[in-house]
N, C-alpha and C positions, 0 to 999 in steps of 0.2 A: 649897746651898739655892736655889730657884727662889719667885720670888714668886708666882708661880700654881700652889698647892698640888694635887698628883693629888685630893684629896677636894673639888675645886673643879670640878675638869677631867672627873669621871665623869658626875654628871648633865648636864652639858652635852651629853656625847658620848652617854650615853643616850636624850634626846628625838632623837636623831637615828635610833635603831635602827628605825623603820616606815619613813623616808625611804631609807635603808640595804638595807632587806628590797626596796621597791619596785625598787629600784634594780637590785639582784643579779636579781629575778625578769624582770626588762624585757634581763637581758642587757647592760648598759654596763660598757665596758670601764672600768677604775679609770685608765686613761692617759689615756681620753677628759675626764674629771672633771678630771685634772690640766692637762689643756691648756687648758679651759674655764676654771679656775682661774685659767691664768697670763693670760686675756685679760681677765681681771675684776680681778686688780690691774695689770695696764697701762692700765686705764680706770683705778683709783685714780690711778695716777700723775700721767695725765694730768689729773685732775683740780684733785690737789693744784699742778700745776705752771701752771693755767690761774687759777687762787685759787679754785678753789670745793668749799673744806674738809670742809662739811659731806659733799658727792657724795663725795670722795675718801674718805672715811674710813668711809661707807656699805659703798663698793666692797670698803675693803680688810679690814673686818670678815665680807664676801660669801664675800672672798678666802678666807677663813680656816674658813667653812663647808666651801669644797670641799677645803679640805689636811684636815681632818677625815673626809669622805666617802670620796677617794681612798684613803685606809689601808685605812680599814672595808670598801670595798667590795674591795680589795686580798688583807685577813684572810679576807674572806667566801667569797671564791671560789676561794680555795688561789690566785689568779692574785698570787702574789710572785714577780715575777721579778728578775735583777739589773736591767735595762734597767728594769725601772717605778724603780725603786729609784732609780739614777741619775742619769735624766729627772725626778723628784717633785725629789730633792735640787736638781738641778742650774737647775729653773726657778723654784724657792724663791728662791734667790741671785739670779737675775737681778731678780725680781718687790721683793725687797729692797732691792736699788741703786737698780732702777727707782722705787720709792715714795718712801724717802729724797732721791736725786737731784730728784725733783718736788718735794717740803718744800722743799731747797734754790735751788732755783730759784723756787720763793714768794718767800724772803724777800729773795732777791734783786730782784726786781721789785717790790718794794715793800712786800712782804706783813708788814714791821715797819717802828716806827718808823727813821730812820737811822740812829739812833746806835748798833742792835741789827744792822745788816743784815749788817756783818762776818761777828759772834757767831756770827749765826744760819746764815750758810752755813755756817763754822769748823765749829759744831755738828753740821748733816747730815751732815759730811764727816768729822767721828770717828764718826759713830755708823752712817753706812755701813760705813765699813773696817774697826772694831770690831764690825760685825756681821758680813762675812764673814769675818775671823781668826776668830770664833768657830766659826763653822760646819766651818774648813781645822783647827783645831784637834781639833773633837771627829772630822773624818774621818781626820786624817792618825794619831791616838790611836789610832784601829780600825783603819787601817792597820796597826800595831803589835801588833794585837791587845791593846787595852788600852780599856777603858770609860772613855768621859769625858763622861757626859752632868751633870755638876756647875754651877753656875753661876748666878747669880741673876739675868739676861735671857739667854734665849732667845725663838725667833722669835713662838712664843705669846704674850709678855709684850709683845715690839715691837708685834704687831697689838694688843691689847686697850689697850695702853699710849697710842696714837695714836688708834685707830680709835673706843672708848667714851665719852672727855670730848670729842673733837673733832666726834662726831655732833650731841650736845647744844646744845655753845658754839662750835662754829666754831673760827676760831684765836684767837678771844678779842678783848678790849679790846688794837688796835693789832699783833695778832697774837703779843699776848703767851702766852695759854695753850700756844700751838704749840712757841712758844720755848723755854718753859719745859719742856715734856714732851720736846721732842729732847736737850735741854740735858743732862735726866737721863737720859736713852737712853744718849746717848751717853757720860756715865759709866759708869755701871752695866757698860753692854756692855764699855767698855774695863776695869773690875774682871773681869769674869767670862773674859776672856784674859786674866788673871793669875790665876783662879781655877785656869781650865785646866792652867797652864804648873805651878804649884805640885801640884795632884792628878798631873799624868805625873812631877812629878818626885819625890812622896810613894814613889808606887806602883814606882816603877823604881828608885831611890837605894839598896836594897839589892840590883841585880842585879850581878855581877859584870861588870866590865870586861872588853870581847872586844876583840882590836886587830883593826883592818879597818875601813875605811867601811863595809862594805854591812853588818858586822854591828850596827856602831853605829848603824843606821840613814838614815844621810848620803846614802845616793846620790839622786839625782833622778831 
């Protein structure tokens, strides 16, 4: 189950189909969108890492316009390659650390009261590593040739999760709304690598046992 139900996620991605057309007709490549991407959540980052929540969370809802764009224009113009694939995936991940990592460093500079500031790195720091295991999770799955897009945060739900109340309210009274939104990030995400780990092991627990590492999938 995903909290951001696909009958949520179509119209959204529909007002975008004129920007989409413009786009493919002007000739822009879907890699150029995702690099433009990954500079607009390193502006969230820094944002969030300098305290100014509102900006950061602007950027990083921005951010998430062009991870949408980049596909579309991607689908549009037969231009799927493995390398766009890759590079989209691979500066997702960074763009993730990098925003997390900046919440973290909020609260550490003060961005909550004291007695929260532990918590509140604690918190950045599962729900960074609990967001890339997820990501190594559903790659290393297709790895295997096996589907594993299951789980009830993924990267969508991180940005709209962050990026929608914290436009509003900032990080809140004392930087508590902040707190509170990573706090459950950073569950959730670390449910949904147990979500993971139980779907590969649903789906596979009737494959028979082959002796070998590389058949058991071990090798590095």
């Amino acid at each position: 189950m995903k909290l951001i139900r696909p009958w949520l996620q179509r119209p959204f991605e529909q007002a975008f189909s004129p920007l989409v057309g413009g786009l493919i007709s002007q000739g822009v490549h879907p890699n150029t969108l995702t690099t433009i991407g990954f500079f607009v959540v390193a502006a969230s980052a820094t944002a969030f890492g300098l305290g100014f929540v509102r900006t950061g969370s602007f950027f990083l809802l921005l951010s998430g316009v062009f991870d949408v764009l980049d596909g579309k224009v991607a689908r549009g113009t037969g231009n799927m390659t493995r390398f766009g694939a890759f590079y989209d995936s691979t500066l997702d991940r960074v763009g993730d650390a990098a925003v997390l990592g900046g919440i973290g460093l909020f609260f550490m500079m003060g961005g909550v009261v004291p007695s929260l500031e532990v918590w509140g790195v604690a918190a950045a720091m599962v729900a960074l590593s609990s967001s890339l295991i997820v990501s190594y999770t559903r790659a290393r799955a297709e790895g295997l040739n096996l589907d594993c897009k299951v789980g009830i945060v993924q990267r969508a739900e991180r940005i709209v999760g962050i990026g929608v109340p914290c436009l509003f309210f900032g990080a809140g009274s004392s930087g508590l709304l902040l707190f509170v939104i990573v706090s459950v990030l950073a569950v959730l995400s670390a449910l949904t690598v147990v979500q993971r780990i139980y779907h590969v092991y649903r789906v596979t627990r009737s494959e028979p046992d082959v002796e070998g590492s590389e058949a058991s999938g071990r090798v590095r």
